[in-house]
C-alpha positions as CSV (number, residue, x, y, z in Angstrom):
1,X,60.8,50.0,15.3
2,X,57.4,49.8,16.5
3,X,56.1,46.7,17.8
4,X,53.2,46.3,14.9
5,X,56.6,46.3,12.9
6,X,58.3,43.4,14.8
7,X,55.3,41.1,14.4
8,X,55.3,40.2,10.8
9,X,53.1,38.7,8.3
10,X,52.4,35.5,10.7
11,X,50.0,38.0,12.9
12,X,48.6,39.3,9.6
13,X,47.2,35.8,8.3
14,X,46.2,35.5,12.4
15,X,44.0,38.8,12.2
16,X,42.6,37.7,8.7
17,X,41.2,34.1,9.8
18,X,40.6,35.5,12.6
19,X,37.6,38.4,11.3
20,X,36.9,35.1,8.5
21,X,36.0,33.5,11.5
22,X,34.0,35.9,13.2
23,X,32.1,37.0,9.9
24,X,31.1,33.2,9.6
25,X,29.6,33.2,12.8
26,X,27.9,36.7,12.7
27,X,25.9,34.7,9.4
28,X,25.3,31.9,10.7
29,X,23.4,33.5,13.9
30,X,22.2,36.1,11.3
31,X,20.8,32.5,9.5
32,X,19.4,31.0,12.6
33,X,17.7,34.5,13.8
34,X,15.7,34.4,10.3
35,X,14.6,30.9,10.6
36,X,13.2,31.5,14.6
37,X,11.7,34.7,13.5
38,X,9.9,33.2,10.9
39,X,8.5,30.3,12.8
40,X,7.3,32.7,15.7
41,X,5.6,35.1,13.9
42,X,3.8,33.1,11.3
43,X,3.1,30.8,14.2
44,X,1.7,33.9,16.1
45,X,-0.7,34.8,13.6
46,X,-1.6,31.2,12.7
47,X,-2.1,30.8,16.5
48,X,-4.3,34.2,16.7
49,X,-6.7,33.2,13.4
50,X,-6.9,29.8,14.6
51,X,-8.2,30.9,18.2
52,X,-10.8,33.2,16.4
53,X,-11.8,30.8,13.6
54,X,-11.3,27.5,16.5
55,X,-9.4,25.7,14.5
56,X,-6.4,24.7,16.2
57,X,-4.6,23.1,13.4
58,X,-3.8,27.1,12.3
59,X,-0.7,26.9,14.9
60,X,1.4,24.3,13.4
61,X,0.7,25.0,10.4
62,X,1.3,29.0,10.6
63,X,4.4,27.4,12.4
64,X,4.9,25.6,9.3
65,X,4.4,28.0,6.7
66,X,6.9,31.0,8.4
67,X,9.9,28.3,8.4
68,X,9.2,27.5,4.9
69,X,9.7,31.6,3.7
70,X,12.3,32.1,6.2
71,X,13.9,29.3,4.3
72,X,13.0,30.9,1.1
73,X,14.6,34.4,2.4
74,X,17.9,32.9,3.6
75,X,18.6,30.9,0.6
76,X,18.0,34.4,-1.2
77,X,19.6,36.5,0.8
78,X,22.5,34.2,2.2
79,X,22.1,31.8,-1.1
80,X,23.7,34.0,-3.5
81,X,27.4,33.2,-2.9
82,X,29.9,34.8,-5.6
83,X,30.2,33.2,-8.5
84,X,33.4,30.9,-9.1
85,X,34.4,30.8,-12.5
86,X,35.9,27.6,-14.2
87,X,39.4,29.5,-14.4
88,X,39.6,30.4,-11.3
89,X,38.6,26.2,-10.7
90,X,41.2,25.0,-13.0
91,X,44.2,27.5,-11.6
92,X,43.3,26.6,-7.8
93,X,43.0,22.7,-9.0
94,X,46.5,23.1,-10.7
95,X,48.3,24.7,-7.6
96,X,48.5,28.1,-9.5
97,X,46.8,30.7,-7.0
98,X,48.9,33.5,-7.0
């Protein structure tokens, strides 16, 4: 017997949480990146206008303005978890989830 053999379905469940896990965090710095991005660049170019026009308020604002649509693009992209129907509810609320 080979030793993948010997270790059973315990080390199974251990690889499964294990790549949950690790998908989790691969989205949540995926999330984070998105929201940094956004503030940076939109800051960038409100920075760059405002030095032009001189109007300094164009940084916070730009700043501003990229967090909201990075917001806006995670809840789309991230947002759209799948969709849990009300049997699937009931059966896991009952104990029945096989």
């Amino acid at each position: 017997m080979s030793t993948r053999d010997q270790r059973g379905p315990e080390q199974g469940d251990r690889n499964v949480d294990a790549a949950s896990r690790a998908l989790g965090l691969s989205t949540g710095w995926s999330v984070f990146s998105y929201l940094i991005a956004g503030m940076v660049a939109y800051g960038l170019i409100g920075w760059l206008i405002g030095r032009a026009v001189h109007i300094s308020l164009l940084f916070p604002i730009g700043m501003i303005v990229g967090l909201a649509i990075s917001v806006g693009y995670v809840i789309y992209r991230f947002g759209r978890a799948e969709q849990v129907s009300e049997t699937q509810v009931s059966k896991t609320e009952r104990g029945d989830d096989r």
